[in-house]
Structure formats: structure tokens, C-alpha cells
C-alpha positions as CSV (number, residue, x, y, z in Angstrom):
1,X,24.5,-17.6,-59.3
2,X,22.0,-20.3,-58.7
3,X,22.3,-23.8,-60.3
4,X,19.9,-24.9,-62.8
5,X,20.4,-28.1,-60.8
6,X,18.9,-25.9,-57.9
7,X,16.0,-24.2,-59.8
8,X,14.7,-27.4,-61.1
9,X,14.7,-28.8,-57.0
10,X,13.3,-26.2,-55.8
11,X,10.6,-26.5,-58.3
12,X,9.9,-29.6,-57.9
13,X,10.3,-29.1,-53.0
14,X,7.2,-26.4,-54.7
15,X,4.9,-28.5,-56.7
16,X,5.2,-31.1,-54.0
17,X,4.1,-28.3,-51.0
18,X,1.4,-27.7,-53.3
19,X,0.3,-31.1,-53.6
20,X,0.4,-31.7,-49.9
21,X,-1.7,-28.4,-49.6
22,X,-4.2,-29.6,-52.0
23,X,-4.8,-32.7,-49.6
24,X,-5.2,-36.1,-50.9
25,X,-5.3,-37.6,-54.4
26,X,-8.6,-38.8,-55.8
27,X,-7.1,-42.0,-57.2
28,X,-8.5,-45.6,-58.5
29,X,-9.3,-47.9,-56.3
30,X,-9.7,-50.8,-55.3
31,X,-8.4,-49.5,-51.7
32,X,-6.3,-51.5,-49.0
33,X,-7.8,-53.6,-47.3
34,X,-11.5,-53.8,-48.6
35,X,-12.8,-56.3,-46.4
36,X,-11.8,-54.1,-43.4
37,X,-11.9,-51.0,-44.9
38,X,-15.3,-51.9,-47.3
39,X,-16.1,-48.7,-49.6
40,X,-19.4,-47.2,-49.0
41,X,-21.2,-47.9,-52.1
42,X,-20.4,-48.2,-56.4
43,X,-19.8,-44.6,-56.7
44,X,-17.6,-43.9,-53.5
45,X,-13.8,-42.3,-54.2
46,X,-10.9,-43.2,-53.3
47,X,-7.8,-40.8,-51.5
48,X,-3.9,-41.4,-51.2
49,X,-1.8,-39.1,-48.6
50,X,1.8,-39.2,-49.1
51,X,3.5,-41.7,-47.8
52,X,4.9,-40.8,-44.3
53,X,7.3,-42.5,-42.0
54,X,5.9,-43.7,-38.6
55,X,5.7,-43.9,-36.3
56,X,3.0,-41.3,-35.8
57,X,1.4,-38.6,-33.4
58,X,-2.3,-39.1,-33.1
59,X,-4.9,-37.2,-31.4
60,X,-8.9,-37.9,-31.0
61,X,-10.9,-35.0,-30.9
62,X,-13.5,-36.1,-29.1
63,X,-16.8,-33.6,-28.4
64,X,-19.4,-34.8,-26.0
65,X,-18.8,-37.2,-23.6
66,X,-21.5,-37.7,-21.1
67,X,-23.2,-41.2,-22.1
68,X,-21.8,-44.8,-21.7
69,X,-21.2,-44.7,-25.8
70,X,-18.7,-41.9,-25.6
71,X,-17.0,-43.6,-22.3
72,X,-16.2,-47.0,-23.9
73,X,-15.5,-45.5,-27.2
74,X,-12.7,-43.7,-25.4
75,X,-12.1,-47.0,-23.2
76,X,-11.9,-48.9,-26.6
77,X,-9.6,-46.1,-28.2
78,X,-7.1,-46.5,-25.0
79,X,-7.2,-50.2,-25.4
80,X,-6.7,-50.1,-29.0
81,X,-3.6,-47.7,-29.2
82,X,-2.0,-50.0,-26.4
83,X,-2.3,-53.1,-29.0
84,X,0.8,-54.4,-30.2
85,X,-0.4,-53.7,-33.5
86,X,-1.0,-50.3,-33.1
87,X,1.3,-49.5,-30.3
88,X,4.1,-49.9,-33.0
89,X,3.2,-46.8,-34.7
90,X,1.9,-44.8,-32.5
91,X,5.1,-42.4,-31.4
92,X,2.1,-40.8,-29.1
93,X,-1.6,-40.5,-28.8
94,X,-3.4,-37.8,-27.2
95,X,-7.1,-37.6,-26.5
96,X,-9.3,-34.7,-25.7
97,X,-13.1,-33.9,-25.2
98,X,-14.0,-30.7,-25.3
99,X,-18.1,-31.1,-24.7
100,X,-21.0,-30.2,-27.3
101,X,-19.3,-26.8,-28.3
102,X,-18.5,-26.5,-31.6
103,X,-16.2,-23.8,-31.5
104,X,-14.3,-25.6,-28.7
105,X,-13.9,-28.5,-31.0
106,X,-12.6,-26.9,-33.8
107,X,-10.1,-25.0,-31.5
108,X,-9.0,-28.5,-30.5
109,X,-8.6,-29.7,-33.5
110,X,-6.5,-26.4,-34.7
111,X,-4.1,-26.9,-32.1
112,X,-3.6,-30.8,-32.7
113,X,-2.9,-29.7,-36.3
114,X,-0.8,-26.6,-35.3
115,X,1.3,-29.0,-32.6
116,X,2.0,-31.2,-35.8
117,X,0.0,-34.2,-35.1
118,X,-0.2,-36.7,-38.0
119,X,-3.5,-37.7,-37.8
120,X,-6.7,-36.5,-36.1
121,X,-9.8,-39.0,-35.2
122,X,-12.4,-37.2,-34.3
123,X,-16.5,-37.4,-33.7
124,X,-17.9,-34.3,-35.0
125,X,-20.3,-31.9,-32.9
126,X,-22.2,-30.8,-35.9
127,X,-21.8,-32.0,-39.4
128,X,-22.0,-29.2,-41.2
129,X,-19.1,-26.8,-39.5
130,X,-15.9,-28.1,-40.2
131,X,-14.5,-27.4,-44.0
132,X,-12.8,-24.6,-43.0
133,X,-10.4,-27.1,-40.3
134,X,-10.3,-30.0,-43.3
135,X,-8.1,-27.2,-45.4
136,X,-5.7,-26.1,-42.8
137,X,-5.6,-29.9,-42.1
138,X,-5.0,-30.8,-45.6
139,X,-2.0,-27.3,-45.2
140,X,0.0,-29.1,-43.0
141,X,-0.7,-32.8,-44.6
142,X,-2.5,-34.0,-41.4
143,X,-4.9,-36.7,-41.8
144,X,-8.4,-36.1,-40.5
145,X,-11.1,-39.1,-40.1
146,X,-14.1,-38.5,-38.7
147,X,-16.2,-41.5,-37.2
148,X,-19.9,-42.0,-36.1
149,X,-21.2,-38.5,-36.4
150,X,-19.6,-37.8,-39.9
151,X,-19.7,-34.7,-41.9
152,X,-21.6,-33.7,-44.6
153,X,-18.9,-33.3,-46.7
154,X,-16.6,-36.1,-49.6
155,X,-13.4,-34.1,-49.1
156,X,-12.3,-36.0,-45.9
157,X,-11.8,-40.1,-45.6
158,X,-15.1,-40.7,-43.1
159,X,-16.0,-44.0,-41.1
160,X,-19.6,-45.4,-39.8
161,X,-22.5,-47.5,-40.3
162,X,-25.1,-46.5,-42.3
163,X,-27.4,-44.5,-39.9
164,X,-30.2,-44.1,-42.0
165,X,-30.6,-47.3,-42.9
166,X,-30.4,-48.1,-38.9
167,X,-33.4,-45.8,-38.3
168,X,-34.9,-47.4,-41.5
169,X,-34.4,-51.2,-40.1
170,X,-35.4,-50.4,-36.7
171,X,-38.5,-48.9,-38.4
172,X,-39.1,-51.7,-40.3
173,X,-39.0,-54.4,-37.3
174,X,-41.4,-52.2,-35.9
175,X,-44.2,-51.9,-38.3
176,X,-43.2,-55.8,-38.8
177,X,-44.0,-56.8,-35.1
178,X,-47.3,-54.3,-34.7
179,X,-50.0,-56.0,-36.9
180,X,-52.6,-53.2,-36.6
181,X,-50.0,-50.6,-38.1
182,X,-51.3,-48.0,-35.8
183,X,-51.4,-46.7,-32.1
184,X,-48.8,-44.4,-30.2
185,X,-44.9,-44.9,-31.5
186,X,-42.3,-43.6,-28.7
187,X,-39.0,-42.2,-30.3
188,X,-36.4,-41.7,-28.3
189,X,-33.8,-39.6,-30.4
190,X,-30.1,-38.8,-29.6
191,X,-28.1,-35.6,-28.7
192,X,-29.7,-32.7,-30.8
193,X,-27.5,-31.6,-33.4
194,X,-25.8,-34.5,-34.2
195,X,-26.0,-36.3,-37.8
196,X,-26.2,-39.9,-35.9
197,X,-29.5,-38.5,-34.8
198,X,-30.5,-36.7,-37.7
199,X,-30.3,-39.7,-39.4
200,X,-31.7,-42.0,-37.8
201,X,-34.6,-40.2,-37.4
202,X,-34.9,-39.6,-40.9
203,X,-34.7,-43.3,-41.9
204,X,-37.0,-44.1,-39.0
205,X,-39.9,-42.1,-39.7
206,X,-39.6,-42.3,-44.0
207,X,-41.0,-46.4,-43.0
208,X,-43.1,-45.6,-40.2
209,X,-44.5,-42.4,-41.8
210,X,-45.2,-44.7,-45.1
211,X,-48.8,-45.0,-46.6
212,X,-50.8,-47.1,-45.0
213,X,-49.3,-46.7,-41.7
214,X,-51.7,-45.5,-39.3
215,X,-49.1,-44.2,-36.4
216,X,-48.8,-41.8,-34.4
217,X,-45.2,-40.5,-33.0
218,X,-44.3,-39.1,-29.4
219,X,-40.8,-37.9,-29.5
220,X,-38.4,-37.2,-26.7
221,X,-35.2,-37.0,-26.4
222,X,-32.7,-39.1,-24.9
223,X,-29.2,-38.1,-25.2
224,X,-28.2,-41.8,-26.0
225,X,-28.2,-42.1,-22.1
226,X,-29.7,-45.0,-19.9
227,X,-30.6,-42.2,-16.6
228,X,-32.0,-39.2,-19.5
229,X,-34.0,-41.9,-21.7
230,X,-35.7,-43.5,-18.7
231,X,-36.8,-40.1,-17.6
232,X,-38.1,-39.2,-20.8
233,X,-39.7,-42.4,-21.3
234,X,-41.5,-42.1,-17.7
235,X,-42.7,-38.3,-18.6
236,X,-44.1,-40.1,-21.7
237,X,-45.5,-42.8,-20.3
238,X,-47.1,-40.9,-17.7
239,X,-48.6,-37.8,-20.2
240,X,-49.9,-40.4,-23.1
241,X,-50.9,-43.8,-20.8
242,X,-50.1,-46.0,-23.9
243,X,-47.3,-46.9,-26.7
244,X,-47.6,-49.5,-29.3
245,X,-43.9,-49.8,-29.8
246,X,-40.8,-47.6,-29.0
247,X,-37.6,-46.6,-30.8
248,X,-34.4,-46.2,-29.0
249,X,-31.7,-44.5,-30.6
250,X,-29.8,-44.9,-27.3
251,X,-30.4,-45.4,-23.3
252,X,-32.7,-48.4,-24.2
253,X,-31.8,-49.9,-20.9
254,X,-32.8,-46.9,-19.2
255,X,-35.9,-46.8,-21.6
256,X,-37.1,-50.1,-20.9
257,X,-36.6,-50.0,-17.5
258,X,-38.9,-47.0,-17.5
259,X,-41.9,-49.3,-19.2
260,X,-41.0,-51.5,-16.2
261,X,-41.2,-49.4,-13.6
262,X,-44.5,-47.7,-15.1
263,X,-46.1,-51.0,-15.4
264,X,-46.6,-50.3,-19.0
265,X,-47.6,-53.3,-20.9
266,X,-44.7,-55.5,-22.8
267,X,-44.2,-54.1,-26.0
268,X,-41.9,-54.3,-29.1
269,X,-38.8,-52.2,-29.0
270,X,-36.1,-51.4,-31.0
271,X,-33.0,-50.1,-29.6
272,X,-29.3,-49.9,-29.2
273,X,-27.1,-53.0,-28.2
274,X,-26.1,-52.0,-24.7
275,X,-25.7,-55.1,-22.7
276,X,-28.3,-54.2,-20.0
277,X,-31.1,-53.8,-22.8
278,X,-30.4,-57.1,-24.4
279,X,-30.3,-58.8,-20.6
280,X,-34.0,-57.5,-20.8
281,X,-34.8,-58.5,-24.0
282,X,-34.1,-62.1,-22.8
283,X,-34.9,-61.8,-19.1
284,X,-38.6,-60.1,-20.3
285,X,-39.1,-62.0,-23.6
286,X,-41.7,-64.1,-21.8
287,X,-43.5,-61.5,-20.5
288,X,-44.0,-60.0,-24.3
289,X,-40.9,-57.9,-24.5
290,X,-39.7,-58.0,-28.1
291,X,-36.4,-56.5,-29.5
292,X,-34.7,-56.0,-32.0
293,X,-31.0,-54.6,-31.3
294,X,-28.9,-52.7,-33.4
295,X,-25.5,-51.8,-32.4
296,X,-23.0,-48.6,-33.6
297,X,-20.3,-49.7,-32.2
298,X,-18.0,-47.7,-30.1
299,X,-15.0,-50.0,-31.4
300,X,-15.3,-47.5,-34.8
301,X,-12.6,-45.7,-33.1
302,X,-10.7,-48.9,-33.5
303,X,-11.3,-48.5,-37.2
304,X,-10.6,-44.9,-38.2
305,X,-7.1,-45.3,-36.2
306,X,-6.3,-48.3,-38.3
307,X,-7.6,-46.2,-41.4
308,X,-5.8,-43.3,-40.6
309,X,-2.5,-44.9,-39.6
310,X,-3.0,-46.7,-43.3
311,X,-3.5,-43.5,-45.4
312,X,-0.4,-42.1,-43.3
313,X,1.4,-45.4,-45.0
314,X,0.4,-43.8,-48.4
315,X,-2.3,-46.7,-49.0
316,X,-5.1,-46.3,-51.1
317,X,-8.2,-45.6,-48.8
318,X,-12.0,-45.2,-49.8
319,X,-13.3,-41.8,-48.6
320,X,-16.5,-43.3,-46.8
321,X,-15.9,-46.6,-45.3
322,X,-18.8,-48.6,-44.5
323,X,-19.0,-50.6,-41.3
324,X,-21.7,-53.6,-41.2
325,X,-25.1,-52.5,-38.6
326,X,-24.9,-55.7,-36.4
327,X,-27.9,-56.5,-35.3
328,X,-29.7,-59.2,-33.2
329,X,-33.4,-59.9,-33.4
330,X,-35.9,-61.7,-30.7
331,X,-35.5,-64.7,-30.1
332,X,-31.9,-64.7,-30.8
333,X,-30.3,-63.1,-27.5
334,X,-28.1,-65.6,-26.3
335,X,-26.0,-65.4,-22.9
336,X,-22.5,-65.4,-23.3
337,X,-22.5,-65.1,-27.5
338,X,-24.5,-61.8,-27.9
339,X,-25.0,-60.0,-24.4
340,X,-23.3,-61.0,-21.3
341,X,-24.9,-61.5,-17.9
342,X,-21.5,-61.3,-15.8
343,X,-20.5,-57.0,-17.3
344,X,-22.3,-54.5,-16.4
345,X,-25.2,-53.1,-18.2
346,X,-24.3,-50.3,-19.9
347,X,-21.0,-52.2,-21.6
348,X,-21.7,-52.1,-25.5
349,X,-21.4,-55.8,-26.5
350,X,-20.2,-55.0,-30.5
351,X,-16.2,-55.1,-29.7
352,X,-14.9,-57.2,-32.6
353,X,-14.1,-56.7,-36.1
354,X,-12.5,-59.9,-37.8
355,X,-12.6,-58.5,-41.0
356,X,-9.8,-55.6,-39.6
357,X,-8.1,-58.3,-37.4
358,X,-9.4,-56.1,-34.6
359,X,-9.9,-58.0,-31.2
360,X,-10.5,-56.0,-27.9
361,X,-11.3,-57.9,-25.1
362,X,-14.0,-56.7,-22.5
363,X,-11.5,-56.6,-19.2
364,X,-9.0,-54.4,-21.4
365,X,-11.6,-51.9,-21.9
366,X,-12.9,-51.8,-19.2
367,X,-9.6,-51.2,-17.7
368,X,-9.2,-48.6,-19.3
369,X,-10.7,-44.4,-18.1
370,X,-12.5,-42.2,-20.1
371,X,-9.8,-39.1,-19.3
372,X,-8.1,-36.8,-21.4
373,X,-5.0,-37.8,-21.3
């Protein structure tokens, strides 16, 4: 005969598997941390996983990985996890790209889930494809944070800068900087497909699409990748002659260096904050180069580690986490303080977040490979 004693434990091993199935609470906030981990806006939610004991298996699910962003991002996740601070929890962490497949991804993520990883970082292919891996995720309690290209989804804890209001701000300097508010706009968009891109279009071309905005917009695509952007910005140059300005969502060194070459007249850009382009911006300022750099930075894989390592500590966590859009405008490049003449040109120069205590120096990353590990 079975105890009531039994019954009533077994009951509550059931309503407890069904709250771990169910995912996360939607809870109160304010969250941990919140001047690291900064709530999107007034109306974002808030999630609590239960509480686990670390330390912790952790996996990135990375997708494509053929530009210098997706490199250091991995360089920066490598440094990161070897951190005293997060080396202390991390009982393993296993990285894998799989390319711009989004089956391949998904499959990826399955089997970090199935292998009974804690916690998943991962940078989606497409936005829209993955509820479907967030429930078997949230089956088997397993954490999921998605950074940079987010989903179009508020079921899953998320981290990034605000990407339309990148496009938007680049935009903005733009018109700003071209009094006539007309001529030929070049913009050089990201890998197809990808919300990052999607977004930043949008918010570029809401402001330079405006009334009273006389432009016309030539748009390539650049893969976020210095050698594909300065190919596609010499095709341009050589099939329209002239641009009044140029957007960069990534490759601006390779874009720039494409005006250069082209002997196309100095002209205002906005791009990325890739070292290389802001050694131009300052290097070429006098010869009528003007920037404006905005920076995603590929230390946000710092950040959803650190998030996801706190919701596996049962901590109160906002579901969208906004990351600030640094951003340097001419004549404020400064050797040393903003770009770096000594690294190399395509390191991203956005590495630290003081807020999150998160310090990663340039020789540990670029220590560091860009291998699956």
C-alpha cells in the first residue's frame, strides 16, 4: 500500500516537473543586477529559472562565422569563460559553429540540450525559426539566451543593443553632416537574413527616407566583412561615379578603403567600430573623411554568459536586456582611448563593460582562436 506521505511527494516531484516544463516564471522585478543587466524598456518582463547548483555546462551555438565580428566574439567568449569569475562556474563550456544553416543550428542546439547542457548562448541564423527549440529547452530546464541577432519572440531571456535605433542614429548623423539632404546614399547592409541587419536597415532608412529628404539609396551588401564590403563598395563606386554619404553596417574598413582606392572624394560615413575604420577616421579627417562610429560589441557574449550563469542561480532576470550603442563621433577619435594604432585593424575596440564588472583585455583575446572546441 502506498503512503499518503508518498502520494502527497510524488505530487508535489509532479507539479514541480511541470513547472520546470512550463520554463521560467514571469515574476516582478526589479531584476539582479540592473545596472549590468538594464531592462529593455518600462514594459519589459521579468523570468526566474529554478535555482540550480553550479557549477555549470555551457555551450554557444554559434551560426556564421566568417567575418572578424564572429572571430573576436568567439575570441572574447574563450577569454571570458577562462576569467576567474566565470571559470568558477563553468564545470565545462563547449562552443560550436555550424555556418548560416538554420536547420544545422537548431540541430546543434537539440543536441547541447539533449547532452544536458545548462545553459545555451547562442546567435540566431534567422529570427523567426526557433520556438519550437525554446520548448524542448524549457522540457529539460535549460537556459537559452540569445545575443546580437535576437529572436522575434518574449518567451526567451534575450541580450543586444538596440539595432534599430543604431540604423536610426547612423541615419541621423548622416542627414546631420549632408546639408543639401540629397545625392546618392551607399548602404552597405549585413548577412541577409539576419535581424541585426533587418533592423538596422529599417531604422536607417525610416530617417533617411523622411520627408523632406531628397536621397537616393544604393544598396549592397556586405556581410559585415572588411574584403566583401570593399568589393561591393568598389562595384558601387565604379557603376554610380558618386555618393554623398555611406552607411556601414559592417566591413567599414574595407568600405572606406574602397573610397580610397577609387579616388572617390572624402565623404561622411557611418560605420561600425572596427579599429582599422576609426584609424581612418583620424588618419583621413583632414582630408574630409567624417565618421561617426557605432559599435555592437562582440563582448555581448560576455554578457549573456554572465546572464545566463545568473538565471541558473535562480536570480530574477529581465527578458530583453539592453546593452548601451557606444558610439564615437568626429572629432573625437583619440589614439589609445577609443581606437588603437599598435592592434590590428579589424580588432573591435568596445571590450569593456564596467557596469557588469566585465574587463577583457585585448592580448587575452587575441590570444585566444576562433575554433570549435
Amino acid at each position: 500500500m502506498i503512503s499518503r506521505t508518498c502520494t502527497v511527494a510524488a505530487a508535489a516531484a509532479l507539479i514541480a516537473g511541470s513547472a520546470l516544463a512550463a520554463g521560467p516564471a514571469v515574476v516582478s522585478g526589479p531584476g539582479e543586477n540592473p545596472g549590468c543587466f538594464k531592462p529593455w524598456d518600462a514594459s519589459t518582463k521579468y523570468f526566474q529559472w529554478p535555482a540550480k547548483k553550479g557549477p555549470y555546462r555551457v555551450a554557444l551555438a554559434n551560426g556564421f562565422v566568417g567575418n572578424t565580428w564572429r572571430i573576436q566574439m568567439i575570441k572574447m567568449a574563450k577569454a571570458y569563460a577562462a576569467t576567474p569569475e566565470m571559470k568558477s562556474q563553468l564545470k565545462e563550456f563547449k562552443i560550436v559553429s555550424t555556418g548560416t544553416d538554420v536547420a544545422a543550428q537548431i540541430a546543434a542546439i537539440d543536441n547541447f540540450i539533449n547532452s544536458g547542457y545548462d545553459a545555451i548562448v547562442t546567435i540566431a541564423v534567422n529570427p523567426t525559426a526557433f520556438a519550437p527549440v525554446i520548448k524542448r529547452a524549457n522540457a529539460k530546464g535549460v537556459v537559452i539566451v540569445p545575443f546580437d541577432n535576437v529572436l522575434d519572440s518574449t518567451d526567451v531571456m534575450m541580450v543586444n543593443e538596440d539595432q534599430l535605433a543604431m540604423g536610426q542614429q547612423s541615419g541621423e548623423w548622416l542627414v546631420k553632416n549632408i546639408p543639401s539632404k540629397s545625392g546618392k546614399l551607399l548602404e552597405v547592409r549585413g548577412v541577409p537574413g539576419n535581424s541585426v541587419d533587418r533592423d538596422r536597415h529599417l531604422g536607417f532608412r525610416k530617417v533617411v527616407e523622411a520627408p523632406g529628404n531628397k536621397f537616393e539609396v544604393v544598396e549592397v551588401v556586405g556581410n559585415w566583412d572588411d574584403g566583401t564590403a570593399q568589393k561591393a563598395v568598389a562595384d558601387a563606386v565604379a557603376v554610380h561615379k558618386s555618393f554623398a554619404g555611406m552607411f556601414v553596417q559592417g566591413g567599414s574598413t574595407g568600405a572606406v578603403r574602397a573610397l580610397i582606392d577609387a579616388k572617390h572624394k572624402m565623404i561622411p560615413v557611418a560605420g561600425e567600430a572596427e579599429n582599422g575604420f576609426r584609424k581612418l577616421c583620424a588618419e583621413r579627417a583632414k582630408d574630409g573623411l567624417l565618421c561617426a562610429s557605432l559599435g555592437q560589441s562582440p563582448g555581448l557574449v560576455a554578457i549573456s554568459m554572465k546572464a545566463a550563469v545568473a538565471a541558473l542561480q535562480g536570480k530574477v532576470m529581465p527578458q530583453m536586456i539592453s546593452v548601451p550603442i557606444p558610439t564615437v563621433t568626429h572629432p573625437n577619435f583619440k589614439a589609445g582611448e577609443n581606437y588603437f594604432p599598435n592592434l590590428t585593424d579589424n580588432f573591435f575596440t568596445t571590450t569593456d563593460f564596467p557596469p557588469c564588472n566585465v574587463t577583457l583585455k585585448a592580448t587575452d583575446i587575441m590570444a585566444k582562436d576562433e575554433k570549435n572546441n
